[in-house]
Backbone of each chain as nested JSON, in Angstrom:
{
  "chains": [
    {"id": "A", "residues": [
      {"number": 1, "name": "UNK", "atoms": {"N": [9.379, 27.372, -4.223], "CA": [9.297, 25.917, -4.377], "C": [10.664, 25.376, -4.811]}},
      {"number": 2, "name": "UNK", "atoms": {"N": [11.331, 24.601, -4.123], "CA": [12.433, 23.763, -4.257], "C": [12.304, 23.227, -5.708]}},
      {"number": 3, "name": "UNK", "atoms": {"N": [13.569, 22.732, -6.563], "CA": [14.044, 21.739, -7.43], "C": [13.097, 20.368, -7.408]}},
      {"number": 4, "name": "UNK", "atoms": {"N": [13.381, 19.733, -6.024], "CA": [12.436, 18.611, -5.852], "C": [11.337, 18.483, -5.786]}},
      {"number": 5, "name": "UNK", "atoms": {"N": [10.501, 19.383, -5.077], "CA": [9.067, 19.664, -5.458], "C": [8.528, 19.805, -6.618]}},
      {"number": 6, "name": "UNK", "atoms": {"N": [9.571, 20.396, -7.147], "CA": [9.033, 20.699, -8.827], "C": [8.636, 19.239, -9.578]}},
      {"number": 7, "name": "UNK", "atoms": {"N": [10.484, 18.18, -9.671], "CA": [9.793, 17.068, -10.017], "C": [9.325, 16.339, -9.635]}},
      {"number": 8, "name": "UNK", "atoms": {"N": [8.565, 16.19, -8.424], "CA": [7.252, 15.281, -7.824], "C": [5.833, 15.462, -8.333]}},
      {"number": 9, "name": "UNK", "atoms": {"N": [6.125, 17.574, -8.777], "CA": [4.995, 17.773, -9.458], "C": [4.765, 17.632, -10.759]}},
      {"number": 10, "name": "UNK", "atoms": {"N": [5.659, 17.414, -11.399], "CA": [5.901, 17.276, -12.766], "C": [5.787, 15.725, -13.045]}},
      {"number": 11, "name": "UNK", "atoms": {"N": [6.196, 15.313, -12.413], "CA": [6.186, 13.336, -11.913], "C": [4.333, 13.204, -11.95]}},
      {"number": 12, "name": "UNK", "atoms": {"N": [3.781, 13.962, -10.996], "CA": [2.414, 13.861, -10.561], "C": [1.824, 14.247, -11.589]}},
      {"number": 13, "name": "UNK", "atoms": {"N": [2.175, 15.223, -12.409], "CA": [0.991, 15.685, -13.371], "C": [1.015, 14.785, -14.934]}},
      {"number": 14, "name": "UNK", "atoms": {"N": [2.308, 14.331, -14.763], "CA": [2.43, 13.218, -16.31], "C": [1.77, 11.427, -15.411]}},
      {"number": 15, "name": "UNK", "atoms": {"N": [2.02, 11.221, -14.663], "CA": [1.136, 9.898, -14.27], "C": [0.08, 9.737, -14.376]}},
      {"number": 16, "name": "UNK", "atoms": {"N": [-0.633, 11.528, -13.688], "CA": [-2.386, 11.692, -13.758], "C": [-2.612, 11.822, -15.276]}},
      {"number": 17, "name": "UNK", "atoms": {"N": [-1.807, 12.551, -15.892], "CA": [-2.789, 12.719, -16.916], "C": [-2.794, 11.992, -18.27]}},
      {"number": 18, "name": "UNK", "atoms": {"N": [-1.164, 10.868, -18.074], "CA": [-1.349, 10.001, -19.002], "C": [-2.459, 9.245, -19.17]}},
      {"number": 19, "name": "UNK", "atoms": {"N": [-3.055, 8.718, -18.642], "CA": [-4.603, 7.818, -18.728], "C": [-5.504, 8.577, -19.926]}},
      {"number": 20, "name": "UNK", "atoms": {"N": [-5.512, 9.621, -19.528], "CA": [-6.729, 10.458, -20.44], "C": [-6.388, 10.08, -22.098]}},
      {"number": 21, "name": "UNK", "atoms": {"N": [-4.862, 9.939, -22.872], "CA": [-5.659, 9.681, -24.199], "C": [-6.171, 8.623, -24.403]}},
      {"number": 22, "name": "UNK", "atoms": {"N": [-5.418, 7.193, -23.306], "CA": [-6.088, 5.681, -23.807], "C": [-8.218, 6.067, -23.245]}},
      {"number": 23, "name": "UNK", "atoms": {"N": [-8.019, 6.918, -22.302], "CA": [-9.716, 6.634, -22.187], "C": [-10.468, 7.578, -23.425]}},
      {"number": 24, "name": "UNK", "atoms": {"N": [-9.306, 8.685, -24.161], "CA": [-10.097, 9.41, -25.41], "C": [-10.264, 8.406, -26.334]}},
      {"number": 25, "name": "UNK", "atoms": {"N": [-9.066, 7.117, -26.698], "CA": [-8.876, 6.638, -27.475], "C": [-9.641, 5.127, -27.584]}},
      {"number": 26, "name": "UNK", "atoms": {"N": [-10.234, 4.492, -26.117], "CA": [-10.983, 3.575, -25.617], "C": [-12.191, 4.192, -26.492]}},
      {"number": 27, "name": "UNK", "atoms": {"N": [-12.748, 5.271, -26.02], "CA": [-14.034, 5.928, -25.746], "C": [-14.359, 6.057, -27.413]}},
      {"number": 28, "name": "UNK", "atoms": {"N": [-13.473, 6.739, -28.082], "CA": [-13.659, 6.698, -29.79], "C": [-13.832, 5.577, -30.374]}},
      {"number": 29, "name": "UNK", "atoms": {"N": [-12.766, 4.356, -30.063], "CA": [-13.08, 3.427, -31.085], "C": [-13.916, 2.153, -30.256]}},
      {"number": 30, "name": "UNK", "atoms": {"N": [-14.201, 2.279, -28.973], "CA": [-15.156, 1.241, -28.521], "C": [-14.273, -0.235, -28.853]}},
      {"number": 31, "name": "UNK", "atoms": {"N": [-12.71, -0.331, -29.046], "CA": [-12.405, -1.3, -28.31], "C": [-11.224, -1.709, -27.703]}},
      {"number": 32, "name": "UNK", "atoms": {"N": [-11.582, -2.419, -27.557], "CA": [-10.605, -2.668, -25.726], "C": [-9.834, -4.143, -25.741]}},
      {"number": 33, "name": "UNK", "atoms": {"N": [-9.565, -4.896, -26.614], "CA": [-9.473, -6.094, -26.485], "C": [-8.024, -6.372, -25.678]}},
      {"number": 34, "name": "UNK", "atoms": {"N": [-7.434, -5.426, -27.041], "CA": [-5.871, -5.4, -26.02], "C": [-5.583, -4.781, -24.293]}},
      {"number": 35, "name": "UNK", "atoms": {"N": [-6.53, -4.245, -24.286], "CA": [-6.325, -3.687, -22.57], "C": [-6.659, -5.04, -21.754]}},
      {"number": 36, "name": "UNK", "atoms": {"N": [-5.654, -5.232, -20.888], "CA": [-5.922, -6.031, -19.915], "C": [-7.077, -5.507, -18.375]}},
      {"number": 37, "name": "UNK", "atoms": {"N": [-8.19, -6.375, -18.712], "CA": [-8.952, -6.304, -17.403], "C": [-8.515, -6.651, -16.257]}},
      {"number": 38, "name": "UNK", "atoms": {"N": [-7.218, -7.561, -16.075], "CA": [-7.345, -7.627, -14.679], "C": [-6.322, -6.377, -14.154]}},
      {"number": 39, "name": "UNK", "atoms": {"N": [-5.392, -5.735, -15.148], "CA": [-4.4, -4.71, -15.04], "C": [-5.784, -3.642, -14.499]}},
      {"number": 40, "name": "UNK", "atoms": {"N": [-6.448, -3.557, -15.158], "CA": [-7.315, -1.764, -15.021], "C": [-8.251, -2.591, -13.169]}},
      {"number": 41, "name": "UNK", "atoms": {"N": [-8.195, -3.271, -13.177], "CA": [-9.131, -3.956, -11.918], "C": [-8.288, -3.599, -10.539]}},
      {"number": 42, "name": "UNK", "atoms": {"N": [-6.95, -3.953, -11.112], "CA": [-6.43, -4.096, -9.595], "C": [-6.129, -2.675, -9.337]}},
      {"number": 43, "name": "UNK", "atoms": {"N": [-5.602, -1.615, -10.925], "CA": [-5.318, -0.329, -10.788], "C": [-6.144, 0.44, -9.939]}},
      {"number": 44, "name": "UNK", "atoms": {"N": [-7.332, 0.308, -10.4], "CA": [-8.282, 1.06, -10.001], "C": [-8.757, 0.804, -8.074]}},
      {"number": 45, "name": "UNK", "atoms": {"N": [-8.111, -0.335, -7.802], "CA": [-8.32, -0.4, -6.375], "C": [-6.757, -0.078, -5.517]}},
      {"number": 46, "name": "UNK", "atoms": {"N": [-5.938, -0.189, -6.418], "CA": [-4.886, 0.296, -6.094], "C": [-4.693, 2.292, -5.682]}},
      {"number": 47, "name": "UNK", "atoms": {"N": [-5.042, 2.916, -6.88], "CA": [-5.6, 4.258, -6.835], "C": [-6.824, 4.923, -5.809]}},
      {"number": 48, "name": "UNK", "atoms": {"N": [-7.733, 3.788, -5.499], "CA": [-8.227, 4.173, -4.977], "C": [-7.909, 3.955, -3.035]}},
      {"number": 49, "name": "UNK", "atoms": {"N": [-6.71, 3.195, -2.824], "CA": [-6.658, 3.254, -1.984], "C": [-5.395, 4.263, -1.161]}},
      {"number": 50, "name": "UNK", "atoms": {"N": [-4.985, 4.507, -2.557], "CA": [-3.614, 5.692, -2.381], "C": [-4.282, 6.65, -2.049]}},
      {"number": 51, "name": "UNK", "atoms": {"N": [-5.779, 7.362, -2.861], "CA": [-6.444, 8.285, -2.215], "C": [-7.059, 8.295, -0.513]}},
      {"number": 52, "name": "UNK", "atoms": {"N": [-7.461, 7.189, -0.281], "CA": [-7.647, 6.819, 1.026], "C": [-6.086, 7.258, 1.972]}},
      {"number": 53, "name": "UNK", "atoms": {"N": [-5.198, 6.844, 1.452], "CA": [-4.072, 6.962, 2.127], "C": [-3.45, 8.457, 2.098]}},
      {"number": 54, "name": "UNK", "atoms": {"N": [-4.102, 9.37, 1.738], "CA": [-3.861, 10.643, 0.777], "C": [-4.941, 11.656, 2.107]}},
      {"number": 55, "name": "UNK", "atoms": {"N": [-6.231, 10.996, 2.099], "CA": [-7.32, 11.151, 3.118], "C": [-6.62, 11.07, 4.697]}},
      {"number": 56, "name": "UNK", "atoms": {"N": [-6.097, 10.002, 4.949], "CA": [-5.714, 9.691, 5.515], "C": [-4.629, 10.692, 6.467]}},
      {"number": 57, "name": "UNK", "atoms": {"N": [-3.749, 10.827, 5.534], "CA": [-2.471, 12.149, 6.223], "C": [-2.614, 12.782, 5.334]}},
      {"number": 58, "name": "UNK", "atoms": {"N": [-3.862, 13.972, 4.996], "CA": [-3.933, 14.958, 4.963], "C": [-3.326, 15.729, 3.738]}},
      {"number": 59, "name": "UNK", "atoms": {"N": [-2.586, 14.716, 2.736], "CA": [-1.635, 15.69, 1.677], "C": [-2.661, 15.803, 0.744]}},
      {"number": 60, "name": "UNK", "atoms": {"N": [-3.262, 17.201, 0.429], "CA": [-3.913, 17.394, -0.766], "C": [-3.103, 16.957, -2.088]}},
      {"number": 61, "name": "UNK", "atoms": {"N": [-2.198, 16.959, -2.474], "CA": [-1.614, 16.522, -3.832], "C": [-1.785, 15.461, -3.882]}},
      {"number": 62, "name": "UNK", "atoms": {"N": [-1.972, 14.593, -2.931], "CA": [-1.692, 13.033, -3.137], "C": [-3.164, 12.914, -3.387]}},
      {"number": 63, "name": "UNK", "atoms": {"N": [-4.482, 13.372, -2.684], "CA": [-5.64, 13.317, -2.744], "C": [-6.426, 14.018, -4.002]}},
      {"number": 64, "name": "UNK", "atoms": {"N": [-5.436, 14.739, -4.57], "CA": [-5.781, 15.38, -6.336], "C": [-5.512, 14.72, -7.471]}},
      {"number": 65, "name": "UNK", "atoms": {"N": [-4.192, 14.533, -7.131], "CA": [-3.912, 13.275, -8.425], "C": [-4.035, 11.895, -8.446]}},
      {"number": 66, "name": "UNK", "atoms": {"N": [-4.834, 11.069, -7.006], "CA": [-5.278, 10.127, -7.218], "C": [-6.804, 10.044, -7.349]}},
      {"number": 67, "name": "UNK", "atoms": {"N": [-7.412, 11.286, -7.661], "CA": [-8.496, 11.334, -7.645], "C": [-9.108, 11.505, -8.705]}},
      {"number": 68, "name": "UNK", "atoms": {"N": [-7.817, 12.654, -9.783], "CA": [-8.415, 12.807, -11.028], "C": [-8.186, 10.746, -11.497]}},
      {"number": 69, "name": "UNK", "atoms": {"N": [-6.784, 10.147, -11.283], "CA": [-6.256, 9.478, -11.777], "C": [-7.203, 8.178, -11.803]}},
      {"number": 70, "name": "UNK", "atoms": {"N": [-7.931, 7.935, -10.642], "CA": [-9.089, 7.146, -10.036], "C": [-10.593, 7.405, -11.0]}},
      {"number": 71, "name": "UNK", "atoms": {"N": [-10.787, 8.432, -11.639], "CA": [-11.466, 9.081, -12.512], "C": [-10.87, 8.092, -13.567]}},
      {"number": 72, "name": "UNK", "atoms": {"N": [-10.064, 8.395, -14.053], "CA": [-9.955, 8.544, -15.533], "C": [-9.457, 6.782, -15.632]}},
      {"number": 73, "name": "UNK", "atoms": {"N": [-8.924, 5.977, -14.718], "CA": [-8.76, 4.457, -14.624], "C": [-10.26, 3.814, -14.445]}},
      {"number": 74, "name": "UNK", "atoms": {"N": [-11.191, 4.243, -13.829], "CA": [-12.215, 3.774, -13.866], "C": [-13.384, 3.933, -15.428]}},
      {"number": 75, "name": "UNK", "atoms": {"N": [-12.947, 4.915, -15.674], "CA": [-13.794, 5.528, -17.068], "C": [-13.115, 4.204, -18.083]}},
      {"number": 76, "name": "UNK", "atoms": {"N": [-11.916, 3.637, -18.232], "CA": [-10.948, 2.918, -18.613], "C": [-11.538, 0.996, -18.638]}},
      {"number": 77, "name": "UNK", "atoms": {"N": [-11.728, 1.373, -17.367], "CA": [-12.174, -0.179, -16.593], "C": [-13.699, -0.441, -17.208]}},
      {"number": 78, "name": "UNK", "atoms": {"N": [-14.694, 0.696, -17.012], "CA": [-16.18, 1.071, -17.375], "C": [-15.88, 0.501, -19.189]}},
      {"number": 79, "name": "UNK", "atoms": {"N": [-15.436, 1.109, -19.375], "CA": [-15.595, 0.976, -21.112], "C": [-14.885, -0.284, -21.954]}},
      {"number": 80, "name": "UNK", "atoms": {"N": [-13.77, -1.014, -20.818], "CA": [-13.762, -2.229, -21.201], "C": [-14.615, -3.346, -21.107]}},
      {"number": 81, "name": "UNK", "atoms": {"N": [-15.299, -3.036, -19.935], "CA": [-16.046, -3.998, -19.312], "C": [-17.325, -3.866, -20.325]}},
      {"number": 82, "name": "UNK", "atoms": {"N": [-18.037, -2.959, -20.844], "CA": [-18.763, -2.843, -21.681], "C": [-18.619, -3.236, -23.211]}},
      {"number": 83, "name": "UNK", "atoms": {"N": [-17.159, -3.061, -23.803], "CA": [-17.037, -3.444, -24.88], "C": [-16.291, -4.7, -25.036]}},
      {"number": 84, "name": "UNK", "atoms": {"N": [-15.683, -5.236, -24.23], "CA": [-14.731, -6.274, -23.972], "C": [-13.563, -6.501, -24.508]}}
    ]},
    {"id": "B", "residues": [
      {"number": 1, "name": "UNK", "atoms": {"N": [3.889, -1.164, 12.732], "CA": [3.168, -0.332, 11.366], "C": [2.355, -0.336, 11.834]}},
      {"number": 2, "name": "UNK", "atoms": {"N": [2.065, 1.266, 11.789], "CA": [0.302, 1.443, 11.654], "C": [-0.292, 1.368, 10.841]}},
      {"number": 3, "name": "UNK", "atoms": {"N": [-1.717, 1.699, 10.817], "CA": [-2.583, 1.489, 9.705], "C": [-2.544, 2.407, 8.327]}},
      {"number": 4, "name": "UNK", "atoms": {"N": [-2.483, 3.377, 8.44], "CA": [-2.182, 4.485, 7.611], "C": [-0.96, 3.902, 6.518]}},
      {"number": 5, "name": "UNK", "atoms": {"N": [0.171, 3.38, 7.162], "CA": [1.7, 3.042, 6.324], "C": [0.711, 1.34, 5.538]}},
      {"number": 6, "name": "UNK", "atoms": {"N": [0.073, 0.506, 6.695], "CA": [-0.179, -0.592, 5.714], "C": [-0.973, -0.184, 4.027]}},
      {"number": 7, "name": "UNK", "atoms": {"N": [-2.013, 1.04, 4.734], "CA": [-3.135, 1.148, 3.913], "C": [-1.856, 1.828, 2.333]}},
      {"number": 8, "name": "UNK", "atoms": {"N": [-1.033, 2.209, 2.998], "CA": [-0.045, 3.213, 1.778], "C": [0.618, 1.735, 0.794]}},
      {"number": 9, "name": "UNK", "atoms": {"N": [1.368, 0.909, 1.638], "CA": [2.123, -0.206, 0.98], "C": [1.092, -1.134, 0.228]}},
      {"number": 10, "name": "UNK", "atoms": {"N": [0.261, -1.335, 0.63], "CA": [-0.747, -2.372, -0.416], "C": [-1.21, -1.3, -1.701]}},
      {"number": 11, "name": "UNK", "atoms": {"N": [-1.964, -0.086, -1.357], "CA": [-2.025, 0.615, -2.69], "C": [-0.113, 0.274, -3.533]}},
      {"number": 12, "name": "UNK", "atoms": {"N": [0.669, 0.775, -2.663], "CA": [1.795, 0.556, -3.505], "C": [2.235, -0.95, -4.625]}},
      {"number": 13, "name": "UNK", "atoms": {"N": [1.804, -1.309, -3.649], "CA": [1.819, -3.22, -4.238], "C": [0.973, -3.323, -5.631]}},
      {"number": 14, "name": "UNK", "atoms": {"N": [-0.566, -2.623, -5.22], "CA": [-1.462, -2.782, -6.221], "C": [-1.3, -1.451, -7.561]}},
      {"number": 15, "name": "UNK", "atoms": {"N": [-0.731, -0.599, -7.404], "CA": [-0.553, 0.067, -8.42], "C": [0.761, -0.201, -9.375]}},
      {"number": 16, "name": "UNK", "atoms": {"N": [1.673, -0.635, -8.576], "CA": [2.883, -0.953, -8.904], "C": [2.916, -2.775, -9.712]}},
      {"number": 17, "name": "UNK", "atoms": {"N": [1.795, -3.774, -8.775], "CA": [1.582, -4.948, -9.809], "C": [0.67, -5.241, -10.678]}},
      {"number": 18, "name": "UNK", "atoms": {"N": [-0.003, -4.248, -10.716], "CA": [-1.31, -3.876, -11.919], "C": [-0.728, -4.072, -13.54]}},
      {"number": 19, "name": "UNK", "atoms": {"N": [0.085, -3.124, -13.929], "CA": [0.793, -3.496, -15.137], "C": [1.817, -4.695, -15.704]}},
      {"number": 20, "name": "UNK", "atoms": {"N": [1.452, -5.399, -14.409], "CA": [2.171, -7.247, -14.884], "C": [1.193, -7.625, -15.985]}},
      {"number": 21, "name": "UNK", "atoms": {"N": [-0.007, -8.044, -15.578], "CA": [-0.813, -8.503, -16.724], "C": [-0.71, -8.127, -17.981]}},
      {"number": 22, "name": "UNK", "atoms": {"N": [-0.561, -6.603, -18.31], "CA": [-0.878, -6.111, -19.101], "C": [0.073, -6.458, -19.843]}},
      {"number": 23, "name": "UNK", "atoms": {"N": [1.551, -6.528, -19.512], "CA": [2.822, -7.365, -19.968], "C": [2.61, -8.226, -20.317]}},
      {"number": 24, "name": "UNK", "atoms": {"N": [2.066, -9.3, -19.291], "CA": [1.936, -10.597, -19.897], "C": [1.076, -10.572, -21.426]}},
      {"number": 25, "name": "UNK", "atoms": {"N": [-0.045, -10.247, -20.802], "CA": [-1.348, -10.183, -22.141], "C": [-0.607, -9.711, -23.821]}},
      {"number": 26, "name": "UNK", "atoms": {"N": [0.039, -8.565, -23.429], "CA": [0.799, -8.362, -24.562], "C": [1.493, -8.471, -25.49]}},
      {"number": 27, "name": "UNK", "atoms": {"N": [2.598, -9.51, -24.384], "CA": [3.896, -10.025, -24.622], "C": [3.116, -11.514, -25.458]}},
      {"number": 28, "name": "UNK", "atoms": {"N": [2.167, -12.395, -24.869], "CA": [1.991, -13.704, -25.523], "C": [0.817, -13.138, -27.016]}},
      {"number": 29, "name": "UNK", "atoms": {"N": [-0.037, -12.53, -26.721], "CA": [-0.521, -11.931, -28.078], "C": [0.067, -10.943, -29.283]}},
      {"number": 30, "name": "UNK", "atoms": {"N": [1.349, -10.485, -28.478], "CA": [1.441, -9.643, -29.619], "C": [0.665, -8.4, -30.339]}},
      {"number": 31, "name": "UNK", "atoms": {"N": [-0.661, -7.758, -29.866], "CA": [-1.783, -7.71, -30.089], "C": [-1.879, -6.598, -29.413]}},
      {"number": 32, "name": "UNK", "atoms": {"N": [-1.648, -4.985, -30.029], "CA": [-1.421, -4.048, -28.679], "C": [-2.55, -2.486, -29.446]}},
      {"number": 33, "name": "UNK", "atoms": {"N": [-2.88, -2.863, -30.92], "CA": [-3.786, -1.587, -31.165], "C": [-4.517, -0.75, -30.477]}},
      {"number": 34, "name": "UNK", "atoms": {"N": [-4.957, -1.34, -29.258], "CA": [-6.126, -1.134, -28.762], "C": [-5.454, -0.135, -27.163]}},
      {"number": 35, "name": "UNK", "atoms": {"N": [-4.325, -0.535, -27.358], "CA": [-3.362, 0.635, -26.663], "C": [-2.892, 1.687, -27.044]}},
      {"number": 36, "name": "UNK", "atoms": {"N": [-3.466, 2.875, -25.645], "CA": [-2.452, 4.006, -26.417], "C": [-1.08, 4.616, -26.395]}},
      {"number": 37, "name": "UNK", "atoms": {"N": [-0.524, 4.779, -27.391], "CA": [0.657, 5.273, -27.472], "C": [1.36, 6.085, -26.661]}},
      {"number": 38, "name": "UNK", "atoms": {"N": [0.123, 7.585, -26.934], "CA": [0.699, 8.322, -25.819], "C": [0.674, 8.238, -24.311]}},
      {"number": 39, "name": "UNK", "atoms": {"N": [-0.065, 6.971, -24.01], "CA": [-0.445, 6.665, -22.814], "C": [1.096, 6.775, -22.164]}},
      {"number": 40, "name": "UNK", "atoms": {"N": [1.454, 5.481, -22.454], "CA": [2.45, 4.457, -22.338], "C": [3.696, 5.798, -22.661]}},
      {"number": 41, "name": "UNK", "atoms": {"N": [3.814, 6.64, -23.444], "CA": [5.043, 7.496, -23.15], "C": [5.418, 8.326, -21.944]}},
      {"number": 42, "name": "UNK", "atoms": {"N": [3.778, 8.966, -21.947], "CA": [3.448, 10.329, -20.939], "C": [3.833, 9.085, -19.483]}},
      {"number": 43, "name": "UNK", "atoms": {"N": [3.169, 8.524, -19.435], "CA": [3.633, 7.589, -18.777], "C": [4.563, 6.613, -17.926]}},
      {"number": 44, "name": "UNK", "atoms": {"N": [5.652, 6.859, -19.024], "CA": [7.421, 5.889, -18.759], "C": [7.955, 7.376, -18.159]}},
      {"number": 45, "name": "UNK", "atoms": {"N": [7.612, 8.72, -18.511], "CA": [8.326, 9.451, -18.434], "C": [8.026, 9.827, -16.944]}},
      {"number": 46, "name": "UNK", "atoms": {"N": [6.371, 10.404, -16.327], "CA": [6.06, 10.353, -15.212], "C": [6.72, 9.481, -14.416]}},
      {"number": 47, "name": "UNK", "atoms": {"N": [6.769, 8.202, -14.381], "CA": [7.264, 7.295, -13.47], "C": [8.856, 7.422, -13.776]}},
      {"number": 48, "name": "UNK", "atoms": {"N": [9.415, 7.585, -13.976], "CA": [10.605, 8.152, -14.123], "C": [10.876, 8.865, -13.749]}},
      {"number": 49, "name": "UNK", "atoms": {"N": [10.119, 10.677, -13.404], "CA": [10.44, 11.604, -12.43], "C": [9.97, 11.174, -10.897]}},
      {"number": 50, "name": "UNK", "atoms": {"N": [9.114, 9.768, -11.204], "CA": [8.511, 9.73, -9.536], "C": [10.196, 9.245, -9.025]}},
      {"number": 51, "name": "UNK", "atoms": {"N": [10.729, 8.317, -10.068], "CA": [12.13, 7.533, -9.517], "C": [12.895, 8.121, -8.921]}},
      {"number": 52, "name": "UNK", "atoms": {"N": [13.656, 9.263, -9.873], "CA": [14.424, 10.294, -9.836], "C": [14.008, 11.104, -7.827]}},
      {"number": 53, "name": "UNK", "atoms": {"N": [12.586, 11.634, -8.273], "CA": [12.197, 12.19, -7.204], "C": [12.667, 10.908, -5.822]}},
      {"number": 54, "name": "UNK", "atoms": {"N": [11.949, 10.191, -5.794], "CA": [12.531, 9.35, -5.183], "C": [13.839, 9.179, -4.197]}},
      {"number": 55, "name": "UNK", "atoms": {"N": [14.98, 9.171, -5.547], "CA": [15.973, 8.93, -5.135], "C": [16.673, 10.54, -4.601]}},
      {"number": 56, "name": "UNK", "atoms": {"N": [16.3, 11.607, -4.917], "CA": [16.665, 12.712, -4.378], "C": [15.952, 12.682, -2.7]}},
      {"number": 57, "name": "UNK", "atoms": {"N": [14.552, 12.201, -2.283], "CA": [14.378, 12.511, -1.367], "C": [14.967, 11.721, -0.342]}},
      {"number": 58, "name": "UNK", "atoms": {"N": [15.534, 10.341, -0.999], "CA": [16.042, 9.303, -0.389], "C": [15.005, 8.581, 0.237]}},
      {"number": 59, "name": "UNK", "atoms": {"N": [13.973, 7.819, -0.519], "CA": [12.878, 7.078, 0.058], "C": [12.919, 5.929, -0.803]}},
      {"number": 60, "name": "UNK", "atoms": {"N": [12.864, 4.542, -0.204], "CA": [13.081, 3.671, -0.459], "C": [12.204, 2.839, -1.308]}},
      {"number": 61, "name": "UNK", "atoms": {"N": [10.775, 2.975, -0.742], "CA": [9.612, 2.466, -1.256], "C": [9.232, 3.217, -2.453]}},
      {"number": 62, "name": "UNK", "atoms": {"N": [9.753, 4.705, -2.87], "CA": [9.323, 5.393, -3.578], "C": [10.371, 4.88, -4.683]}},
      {"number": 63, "name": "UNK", "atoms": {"N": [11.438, 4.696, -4.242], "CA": [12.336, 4.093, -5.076], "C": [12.139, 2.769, -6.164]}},
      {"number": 64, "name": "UNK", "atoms": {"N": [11.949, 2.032, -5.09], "CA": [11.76, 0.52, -5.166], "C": [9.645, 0.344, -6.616]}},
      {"number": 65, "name": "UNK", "atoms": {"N": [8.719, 1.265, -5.679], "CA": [7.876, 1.076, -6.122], "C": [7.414, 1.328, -7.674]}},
      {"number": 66, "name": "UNK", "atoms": {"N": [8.303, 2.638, -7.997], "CA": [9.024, 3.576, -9.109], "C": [9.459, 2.614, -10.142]}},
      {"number": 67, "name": "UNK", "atoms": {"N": [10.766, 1.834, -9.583], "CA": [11.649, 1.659, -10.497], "C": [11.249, 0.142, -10.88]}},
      {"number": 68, "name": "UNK", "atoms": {"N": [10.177, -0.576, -10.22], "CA": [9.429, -1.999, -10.912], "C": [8.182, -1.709, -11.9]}},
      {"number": 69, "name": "UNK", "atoms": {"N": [7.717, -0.326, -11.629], "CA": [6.772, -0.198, -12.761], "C": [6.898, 0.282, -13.641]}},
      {"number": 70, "name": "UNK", "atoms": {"N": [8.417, 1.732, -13.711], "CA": [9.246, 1.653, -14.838], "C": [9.742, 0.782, -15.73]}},
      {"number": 71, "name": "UNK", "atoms": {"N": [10.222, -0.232, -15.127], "CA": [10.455, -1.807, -15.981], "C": [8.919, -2.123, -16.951]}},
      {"number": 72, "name": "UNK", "atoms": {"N": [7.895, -2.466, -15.997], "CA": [6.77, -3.144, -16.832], "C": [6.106, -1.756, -17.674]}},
      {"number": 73, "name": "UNK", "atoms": {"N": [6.191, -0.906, -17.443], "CA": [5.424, 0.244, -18.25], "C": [6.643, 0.356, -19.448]}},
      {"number": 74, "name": "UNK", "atoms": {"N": [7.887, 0.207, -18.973], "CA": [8.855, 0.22, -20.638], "C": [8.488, -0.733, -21.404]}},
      {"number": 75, "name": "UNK", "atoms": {"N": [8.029, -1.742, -20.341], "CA": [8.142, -3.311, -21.421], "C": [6.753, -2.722, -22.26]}},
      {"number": 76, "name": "UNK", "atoms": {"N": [5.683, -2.771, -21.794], "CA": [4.633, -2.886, -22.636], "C": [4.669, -1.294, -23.917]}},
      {"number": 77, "name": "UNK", "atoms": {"N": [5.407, -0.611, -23.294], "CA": [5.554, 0.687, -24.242], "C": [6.752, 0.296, -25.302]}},
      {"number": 78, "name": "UNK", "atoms": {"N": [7.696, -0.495, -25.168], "CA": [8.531, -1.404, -26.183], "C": [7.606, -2.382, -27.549]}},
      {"number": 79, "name": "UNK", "atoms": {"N": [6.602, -3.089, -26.714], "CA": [6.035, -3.934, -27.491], "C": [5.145, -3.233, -28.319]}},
      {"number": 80, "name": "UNK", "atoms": {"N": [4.447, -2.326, -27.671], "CA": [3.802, -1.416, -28.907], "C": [4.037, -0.629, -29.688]}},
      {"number": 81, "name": "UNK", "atoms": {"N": [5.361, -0.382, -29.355], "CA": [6.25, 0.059, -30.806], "C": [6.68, -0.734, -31.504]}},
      {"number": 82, "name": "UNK", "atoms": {"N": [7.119, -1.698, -30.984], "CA": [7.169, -3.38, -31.769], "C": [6.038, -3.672, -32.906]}},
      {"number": 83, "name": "UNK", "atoms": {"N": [4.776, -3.799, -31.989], "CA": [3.829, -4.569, -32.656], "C": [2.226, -3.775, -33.025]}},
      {"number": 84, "name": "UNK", "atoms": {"N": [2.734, -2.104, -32.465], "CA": [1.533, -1.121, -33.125], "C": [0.471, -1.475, -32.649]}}
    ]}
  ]
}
């Protein structure tokens, strides 16, 4: 694996998995005021259409990390919308 | 353009103008607890190797899409060190 591959993957795995402490940290204290709803709204259709585009031509990486990432923005979106 | 490149540039649009709000919302409230910290680091830093990556592969959109959400993901990761 090339230099550059490396940081696309290293790029890919800190984008996907930053989300996860704000949804540990959503999910613990139940609130959300400061998160912007229309930011997690458009994200989440944004992500989900990178996976489509991922579907689309075939690159599994692109279809992994917008999938966990689509996961964990929606869990985000879910728990604002519930707590406000 | 085919369909595949449109379906790629609008996710780009929408993932890349998703974190305006969250700027805005931030920037006029002041008001950022409810954000996480490590989000917003793991975060500046990912999109930063997407840049980098980017500019090694010599892709423009990857460039361009990179280096506007680097801006708004610093800004709002500034203010919550600002304003906790």
């Amino acid at each position: 694996m090339d230099l550059i591959t490396v940081v696309g993957l290293i790029a890919a795995i800190c984008t996907t998995t930053s989300f996860l402490p704000q949804v540990i940290q959503s999910w613990r204290t139940r609130s959300t005021k400061d998160i912007s709803l229309p930011m997690y709204a458009v994200l989440v259709v944004g992500v989900f259409l990178w996976l489509v585009y991922g579907v689309l031509i075939n690159k599994l990486p692109i279809i992994l990390a917008n999938g966990i990432t689509l996961a964990l923005a929606l869990s985000i979106l879910f728990i604002k919308i519930k707590c406000g």
